[in-house]
C-alpha positions as a printed Julia matrix, in Angstrom:
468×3 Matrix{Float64}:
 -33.47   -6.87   -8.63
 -31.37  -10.34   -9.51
 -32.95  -13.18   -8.0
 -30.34  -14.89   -5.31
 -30.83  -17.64   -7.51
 -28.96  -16.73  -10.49
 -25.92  -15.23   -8.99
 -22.52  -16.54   -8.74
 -21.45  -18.69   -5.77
 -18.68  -16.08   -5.01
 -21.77  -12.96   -5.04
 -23.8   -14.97   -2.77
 -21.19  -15.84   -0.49
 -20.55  -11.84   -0.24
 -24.35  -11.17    0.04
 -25.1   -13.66    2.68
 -21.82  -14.75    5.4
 -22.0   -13.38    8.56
 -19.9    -9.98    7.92
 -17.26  -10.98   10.9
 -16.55  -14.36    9.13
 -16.29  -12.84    6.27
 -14.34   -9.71    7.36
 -11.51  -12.26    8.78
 -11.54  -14.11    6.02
 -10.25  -11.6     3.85
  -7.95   -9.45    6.76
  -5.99  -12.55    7.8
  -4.47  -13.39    4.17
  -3.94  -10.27    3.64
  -2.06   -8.71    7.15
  -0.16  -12.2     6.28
   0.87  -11.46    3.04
   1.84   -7.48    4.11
   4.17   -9.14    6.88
   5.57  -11.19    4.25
   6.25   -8.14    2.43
   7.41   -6.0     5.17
   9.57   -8.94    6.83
  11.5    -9.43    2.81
  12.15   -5.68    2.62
  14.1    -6.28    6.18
  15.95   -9.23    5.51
  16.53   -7.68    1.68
  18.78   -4.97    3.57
  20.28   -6.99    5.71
  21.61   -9.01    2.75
  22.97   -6.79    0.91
  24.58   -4.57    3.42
  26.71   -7.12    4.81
  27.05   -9.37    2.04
  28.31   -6.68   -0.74
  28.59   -3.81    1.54
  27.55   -0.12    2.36
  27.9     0.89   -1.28
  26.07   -1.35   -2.38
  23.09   -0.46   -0.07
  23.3     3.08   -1.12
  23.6     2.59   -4.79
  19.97    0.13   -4.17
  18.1     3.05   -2.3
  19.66    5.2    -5.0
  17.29    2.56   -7.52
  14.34    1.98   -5.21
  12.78    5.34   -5.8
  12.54    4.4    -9.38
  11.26    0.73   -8.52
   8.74    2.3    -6.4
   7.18    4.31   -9.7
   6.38    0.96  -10.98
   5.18    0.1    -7.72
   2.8     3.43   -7.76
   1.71    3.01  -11.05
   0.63   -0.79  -10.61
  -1.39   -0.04   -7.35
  -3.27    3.34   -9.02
  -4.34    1.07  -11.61
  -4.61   -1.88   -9.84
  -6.98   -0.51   -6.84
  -8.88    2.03   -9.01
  -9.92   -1.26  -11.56
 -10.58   -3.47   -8.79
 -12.34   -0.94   -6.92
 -14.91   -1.22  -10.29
 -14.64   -4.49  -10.51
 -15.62   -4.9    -7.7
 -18.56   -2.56   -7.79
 -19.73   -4.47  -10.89
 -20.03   -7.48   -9.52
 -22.28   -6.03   -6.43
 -24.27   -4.79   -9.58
 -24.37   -8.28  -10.91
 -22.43   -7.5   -14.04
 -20.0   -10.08  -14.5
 -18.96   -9.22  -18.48
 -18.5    -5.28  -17.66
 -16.44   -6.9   -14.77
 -13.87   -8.76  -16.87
 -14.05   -6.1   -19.41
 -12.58   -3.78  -16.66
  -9.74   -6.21  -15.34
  -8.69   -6.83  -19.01
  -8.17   -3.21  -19.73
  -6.72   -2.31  -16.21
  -4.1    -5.02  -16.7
  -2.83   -4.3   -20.02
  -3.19   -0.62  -19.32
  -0.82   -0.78  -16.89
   1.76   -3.05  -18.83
   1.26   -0.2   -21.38
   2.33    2.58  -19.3
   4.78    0.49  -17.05
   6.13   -0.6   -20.54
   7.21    2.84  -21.91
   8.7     3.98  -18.5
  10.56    0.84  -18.6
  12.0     1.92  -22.13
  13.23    5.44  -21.32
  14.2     4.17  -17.95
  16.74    1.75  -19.83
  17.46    4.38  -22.59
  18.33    7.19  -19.77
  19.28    5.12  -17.32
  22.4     6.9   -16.32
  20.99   10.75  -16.43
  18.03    8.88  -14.16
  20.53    7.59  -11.56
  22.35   10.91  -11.18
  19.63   13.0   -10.75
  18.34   10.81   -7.24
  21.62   11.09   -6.16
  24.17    8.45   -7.78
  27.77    9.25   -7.59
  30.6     7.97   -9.46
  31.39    5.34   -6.78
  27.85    4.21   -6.15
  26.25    4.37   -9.83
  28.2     0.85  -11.02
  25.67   -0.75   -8.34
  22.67    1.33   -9.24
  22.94    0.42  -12.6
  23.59   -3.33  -12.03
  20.58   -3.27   -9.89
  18.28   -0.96  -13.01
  19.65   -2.68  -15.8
  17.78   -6.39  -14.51
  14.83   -4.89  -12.72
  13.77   -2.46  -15.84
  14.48   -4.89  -17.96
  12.19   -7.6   -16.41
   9.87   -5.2   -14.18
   6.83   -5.54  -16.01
   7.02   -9.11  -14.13
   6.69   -7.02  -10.85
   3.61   -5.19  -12.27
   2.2    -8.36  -13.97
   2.14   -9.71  -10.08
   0.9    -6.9    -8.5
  -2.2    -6.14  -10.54
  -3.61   -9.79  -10.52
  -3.22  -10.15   -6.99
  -5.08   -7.09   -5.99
  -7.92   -8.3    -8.68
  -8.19  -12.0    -7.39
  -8.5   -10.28   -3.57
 -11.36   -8.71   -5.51
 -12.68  -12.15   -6.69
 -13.16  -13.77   -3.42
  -9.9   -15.4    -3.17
  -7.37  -13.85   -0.51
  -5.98  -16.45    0.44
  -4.39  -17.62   -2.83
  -3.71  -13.5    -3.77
  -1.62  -13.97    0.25
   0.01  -17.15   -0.7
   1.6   -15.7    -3.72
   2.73  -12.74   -2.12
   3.98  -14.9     0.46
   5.65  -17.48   -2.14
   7.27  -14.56   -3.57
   8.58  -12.89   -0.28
  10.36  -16.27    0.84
  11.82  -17.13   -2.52
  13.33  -13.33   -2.34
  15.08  -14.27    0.98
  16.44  -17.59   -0.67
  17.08  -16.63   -3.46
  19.14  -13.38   -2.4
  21.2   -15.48    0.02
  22.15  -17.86   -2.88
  22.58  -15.49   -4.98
  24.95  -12.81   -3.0
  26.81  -15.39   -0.39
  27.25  -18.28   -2.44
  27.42  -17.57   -6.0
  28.92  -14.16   -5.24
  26.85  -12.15   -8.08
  26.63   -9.22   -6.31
  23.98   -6.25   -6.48
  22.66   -8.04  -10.29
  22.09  -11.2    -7.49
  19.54   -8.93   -5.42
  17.74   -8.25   -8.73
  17.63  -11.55  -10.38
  16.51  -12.53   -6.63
  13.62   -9.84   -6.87
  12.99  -10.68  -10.51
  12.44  -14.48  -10.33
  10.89  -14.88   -7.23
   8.18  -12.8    -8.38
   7.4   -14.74  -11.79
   7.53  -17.76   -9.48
   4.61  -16.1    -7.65
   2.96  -14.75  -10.88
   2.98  -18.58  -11.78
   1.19  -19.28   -8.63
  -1.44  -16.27   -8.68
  -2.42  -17.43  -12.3
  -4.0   -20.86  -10.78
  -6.62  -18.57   -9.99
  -8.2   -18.88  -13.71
  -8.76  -22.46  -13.0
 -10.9   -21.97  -10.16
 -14.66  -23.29  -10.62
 -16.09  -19.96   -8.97
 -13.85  -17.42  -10.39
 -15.65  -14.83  -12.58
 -12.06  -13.55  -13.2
 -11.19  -13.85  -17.06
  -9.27  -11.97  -19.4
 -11.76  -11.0   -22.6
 -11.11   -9.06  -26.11
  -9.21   -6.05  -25.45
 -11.37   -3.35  -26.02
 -10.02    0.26  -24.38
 -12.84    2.54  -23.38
 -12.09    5.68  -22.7
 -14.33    6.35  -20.04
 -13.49    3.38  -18.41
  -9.95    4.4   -18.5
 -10.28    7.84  -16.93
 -12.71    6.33  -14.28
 -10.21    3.85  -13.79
  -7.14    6.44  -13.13
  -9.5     8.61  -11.42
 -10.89    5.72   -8.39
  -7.12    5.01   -8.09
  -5.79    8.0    -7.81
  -5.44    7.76   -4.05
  -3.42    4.82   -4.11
  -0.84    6.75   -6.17
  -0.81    9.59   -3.72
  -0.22    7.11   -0.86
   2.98    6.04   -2.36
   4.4     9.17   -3.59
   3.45   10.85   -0.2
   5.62    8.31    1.69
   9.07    9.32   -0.58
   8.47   13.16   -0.09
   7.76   12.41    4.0
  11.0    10.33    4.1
  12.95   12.84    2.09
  11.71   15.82    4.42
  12.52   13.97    7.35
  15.97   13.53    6.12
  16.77   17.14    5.44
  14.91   18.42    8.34
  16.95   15.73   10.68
  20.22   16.6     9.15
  19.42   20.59    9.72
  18.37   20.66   13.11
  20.12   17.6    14.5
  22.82   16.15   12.19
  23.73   12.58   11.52
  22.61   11.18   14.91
  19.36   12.33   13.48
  20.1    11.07   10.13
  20.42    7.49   11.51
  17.94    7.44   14.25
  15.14    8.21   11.63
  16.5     5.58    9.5
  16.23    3.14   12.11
  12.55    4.32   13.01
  11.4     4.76    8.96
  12.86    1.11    8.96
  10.61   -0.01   11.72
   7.94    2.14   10.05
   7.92    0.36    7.07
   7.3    -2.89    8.51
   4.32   -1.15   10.73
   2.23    0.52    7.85
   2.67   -2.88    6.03
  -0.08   -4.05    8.52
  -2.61   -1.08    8.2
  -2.33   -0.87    4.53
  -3.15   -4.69    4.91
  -6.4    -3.41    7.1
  -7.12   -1.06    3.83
  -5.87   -4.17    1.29
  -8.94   -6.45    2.67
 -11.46   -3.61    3.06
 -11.51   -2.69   -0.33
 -12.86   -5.38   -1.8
 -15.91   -6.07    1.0
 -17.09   -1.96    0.81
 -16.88   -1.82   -3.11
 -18.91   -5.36   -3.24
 -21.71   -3.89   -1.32
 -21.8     0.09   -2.54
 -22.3    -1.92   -6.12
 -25.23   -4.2    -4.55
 -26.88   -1.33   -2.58
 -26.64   -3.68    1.01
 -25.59   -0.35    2.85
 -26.34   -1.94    6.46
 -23.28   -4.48    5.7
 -21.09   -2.22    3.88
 -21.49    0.34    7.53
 -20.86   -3.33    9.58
 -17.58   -3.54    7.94
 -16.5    -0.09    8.15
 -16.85   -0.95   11.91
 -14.89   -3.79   11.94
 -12.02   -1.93    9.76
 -12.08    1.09   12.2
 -11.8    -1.13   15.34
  -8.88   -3.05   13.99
  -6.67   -0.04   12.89
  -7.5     1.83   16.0
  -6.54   -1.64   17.86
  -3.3    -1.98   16.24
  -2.59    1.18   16.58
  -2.91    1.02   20.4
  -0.6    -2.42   19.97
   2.04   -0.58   18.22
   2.61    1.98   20.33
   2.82   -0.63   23.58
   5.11   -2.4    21.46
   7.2     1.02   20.93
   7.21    1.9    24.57
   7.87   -1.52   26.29
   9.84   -2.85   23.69
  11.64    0.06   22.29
  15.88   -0.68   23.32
  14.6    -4.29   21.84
  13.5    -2.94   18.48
  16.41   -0.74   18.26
  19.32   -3.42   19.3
  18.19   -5.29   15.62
  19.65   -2.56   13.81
  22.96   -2.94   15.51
  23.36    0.36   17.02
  26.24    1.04   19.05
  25.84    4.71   19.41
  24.6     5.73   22.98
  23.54    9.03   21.53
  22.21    7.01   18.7
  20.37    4.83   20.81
  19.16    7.49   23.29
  18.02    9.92   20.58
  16.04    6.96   18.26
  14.39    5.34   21.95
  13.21    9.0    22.65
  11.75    9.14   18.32
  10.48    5.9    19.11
   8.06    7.57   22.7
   6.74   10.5    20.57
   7.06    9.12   16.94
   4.65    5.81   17.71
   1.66    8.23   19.08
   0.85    8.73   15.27
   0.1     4.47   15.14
  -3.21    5.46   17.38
  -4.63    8.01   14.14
  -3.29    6.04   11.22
  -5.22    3.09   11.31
  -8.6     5.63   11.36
  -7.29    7.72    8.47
  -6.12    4.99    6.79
  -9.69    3.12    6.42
 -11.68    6.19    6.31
  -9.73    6.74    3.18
 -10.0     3.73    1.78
 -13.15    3.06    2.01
 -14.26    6.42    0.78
 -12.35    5.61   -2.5
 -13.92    2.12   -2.15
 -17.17    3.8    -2.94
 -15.71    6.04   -5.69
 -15.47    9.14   -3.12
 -12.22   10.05   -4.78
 -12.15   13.72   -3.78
 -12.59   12.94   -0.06
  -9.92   10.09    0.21
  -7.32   12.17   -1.96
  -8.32   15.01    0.85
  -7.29   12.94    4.15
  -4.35   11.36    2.45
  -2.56   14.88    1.69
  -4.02   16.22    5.07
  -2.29   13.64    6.85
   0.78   13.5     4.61
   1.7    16.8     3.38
  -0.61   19.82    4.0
  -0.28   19.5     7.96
   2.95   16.95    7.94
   5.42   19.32    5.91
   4.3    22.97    7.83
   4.6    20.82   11.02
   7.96   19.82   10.31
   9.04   23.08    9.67
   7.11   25.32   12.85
   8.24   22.34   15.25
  11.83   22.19   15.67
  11.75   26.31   14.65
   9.78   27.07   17.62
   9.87   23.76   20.02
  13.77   22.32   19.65
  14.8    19.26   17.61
  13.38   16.4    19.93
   9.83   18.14   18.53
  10.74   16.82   15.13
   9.39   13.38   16.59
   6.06   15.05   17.08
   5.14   16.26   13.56
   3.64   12.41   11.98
   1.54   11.69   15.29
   0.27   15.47   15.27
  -0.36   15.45   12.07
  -1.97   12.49   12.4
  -3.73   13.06   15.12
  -5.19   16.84   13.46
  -6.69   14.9    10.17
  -8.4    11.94   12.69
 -10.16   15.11   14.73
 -10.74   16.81   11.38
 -12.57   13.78   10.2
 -14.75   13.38   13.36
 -16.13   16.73   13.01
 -16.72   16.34    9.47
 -18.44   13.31    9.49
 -20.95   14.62   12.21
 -21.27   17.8    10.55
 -21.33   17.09    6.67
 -23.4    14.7     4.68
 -20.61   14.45    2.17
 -18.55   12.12    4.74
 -21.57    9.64    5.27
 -20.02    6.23    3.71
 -23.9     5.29    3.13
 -26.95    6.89    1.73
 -29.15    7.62    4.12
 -32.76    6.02    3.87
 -35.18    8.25    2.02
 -39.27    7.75    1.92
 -40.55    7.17   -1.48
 -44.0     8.48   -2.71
 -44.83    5.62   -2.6
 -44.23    5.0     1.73
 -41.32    2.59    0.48
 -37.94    3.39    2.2
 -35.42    3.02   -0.22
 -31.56    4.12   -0.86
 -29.57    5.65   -3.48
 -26.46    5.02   -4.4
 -23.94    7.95   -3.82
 -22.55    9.61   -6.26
 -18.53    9.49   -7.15
């Protein structure tokens, strides 16, 4: 093995803090930087709604379905590159380490890059077919004509952030997420109160504040310690399918969390109508904002489990599994308090007048929040398995969770049990896949996140690493 001696100061710092430092170090930039994020996308609707108007809010969430594909693409990349980046470095491999962030990051400006030209070049058929009408496309295509045009910035951002988390820096990868979520705000009020500029206003808004933080993220490369550094672009294939393949859950995440909010819809609007309809968007609002914080949980994980599956130190990769468990299951418990104490509060932001409104979303808000107790514990179970290049297992608990129990659930419940059992189907589902994964993991030696110690002929214990 290495010698201590002749690693970097960023690998020894890994190897040898005490895991709880080390743990916060990396989980308080980034739940900052999520709340950043989730606190932008709130403020983002706010502006728009009442400074252009409802059209101009629909013809947006017309567009963000096809701003979240970048989104997607940038974090399957992003996390499955990091997540061997990160492995390399535990292996003490710094050159096959910067090999891998140079090909993730211009692989994903390459794919990003063509869906950004036949997003421009069908831009119209694209906007009808989520939805656009007549009256709404002029916005959604005032909104897609700036972001497409300039979204590779957004990508650009995205990847280098996750892969300086991955270099020992979270703080700097939270400050330009944060940099970037408070320009938005400022920008977006200049932008749409004060030089009037409409829906193309929100997008410039989204557009520069991001190269502003791209600016800031880049800083990184002058750091004494960082090992991060672009070299001569050299695509490997296998790299490239290993890549797609370790970040393959990320992808799922994100598409999983349109078709939920789509189901919901048209399961709301079946069995309850529009009060439905606009108590779930309150909730998915509030929603938003919450998973923010556990994918934050997941965000700072990554980085400490890949790190030390790569160096073989099993005892501290299990200490920080530990740690991320507590937390989600912690927050979770905090969420749902917050739900059930604070729920008419929550609900009065969104400026409901409604009392059926407001007593239909305060009763989604009782049942819906039970799910916040499970999610932080399927959350990091699934993370960290595709931390450690269990790929298989983590795609398995994300669809569990997310569409092969969600979507039946959503269905049998309100068929059988009345519409106020609609509520029911994310915690239960939720709840199913955290059970499902206790059992397993007590039963199965497929769901240890650790080899187990083995004797050696020669009376040596010793550990393997597990496979992919």
């Amino acid at each position: 093995m290495t010698s201590i001696n002749h690693l970097d100061q960023t690998s020894i710092d890994l190897r040898t803090k005490d895991t709880k430092k080390l743990y916060f170090s990396y989980l308080v930039p980034s739940i900052l930087g999520m709340m950043l994020m989730a606190i932008n996308i709130l403020v983002d609707g706010i502006f728009v709604s009442n400074g252009i108007g409802p059209e101009a809010l629909a013809g947006i969430n017309i567009a963000v379905p096809i701003f979240s594909i970048l989104l997607s693409i940038s974090l399957w990349i992003g996390m499955g590159g990091a997540t061997l980046y990160s492995i390399a470095l535990g292996e003490n491999k710094p050159e096959k380490a910067r090999s891998i962030f140079t090909q993730s990051f211009f692989l994903a400006i390459f794919i990003v890059g063509s869906l950004i030209i036949i997003g421009l070049w069908k831009q119209r058929e694209i906007a009808y077919l989520f939805g656009a009408s007549d009256e709404i496309f002029p916005y959604v295509r005032d909104y897609l004509s700036v972001i497409l045009t300039f979204g590779i910035i957004y990508v650009m951002e995205n990847i280098l952030s996750i892969f300086i988390r991955n270099d020992g820096n979270p703080k700097l990868a939270m400050l330009g997420l944060g940099i970037t979520a408070i320009l938005n705000i400022v920008f977006n009020y200049i932008f749409i109160f004060i030089w009037d500029m409409g829906v193309s206003g929100a997008a410039y808004g989204t557009i520069l504040s991001t190269a502003i933080g791209f600016v800031v993220l880049l800083s990184h490369f002058v750091r004494k310690k960082s090992i991060l550094k672009f070299t001569a672009l050299r695509f490997r294939g296998s790299t490239i399918l290993e890549i797609l393949q370790i970040g393959l859950p990320s992808f799922i995440v994100e598409a999983s969390i349109a078709v939920t909010v789509i189901a919901y819809n048209i399961t709301f609007m079946h069995f309850v109508g529009e009060i439905g309809v606009t108590s779930y968007a309150v909730i998915n609002y509030v929603h938003s904002v919450f998973i923010m914080l556990f994918i934050g949980v997941g965000a700072a994980l990554q980085p400490l489990v890949s790190f030390h599956h790569g160096a073989k130190l099993y005892g501290r990769l299990q200490q920080f599994v530990r740690l991320g468990l507590v937390t989600g299951i912690l927050l979770g418990i905090a969420i749902l308090l917050i739900g059930w104490f604070e729920g008419e509060t929550i609900i009065a932001l969104f400026g409901v007048t409604s009392e059926q409104v407001m007593i239909y979303t305060k009763q989604g808000i009782t049942l819906f929040f039970i799910g916040y107790i499970f999610l932080g514990f399927n959350l990091v179970y699934a993370e960290c398995f595709q931390a450690i290049e269990k790929i298989k297992l983590s795609s398995a608990i994300i669809l569990m969770r997310s569409l092969i129990l969600f979507l039946p659930l959503l269905w049998i419940l309100p068929t059988f049990f009345g519409s106020d059992s609609i509520w029911l189907a994310f915690p239960l589902a939720e709840g199913l896949t955290a059970v499902g994964l206790i059992i397993a993991r007590f039963t199965t030696n497929s769901m240890q996140l650790s080899p187990t110690e083995q004797i050696s002929k020669s009376g040596i214990k010793t550990e393997s690493r597990p496979s992919a």
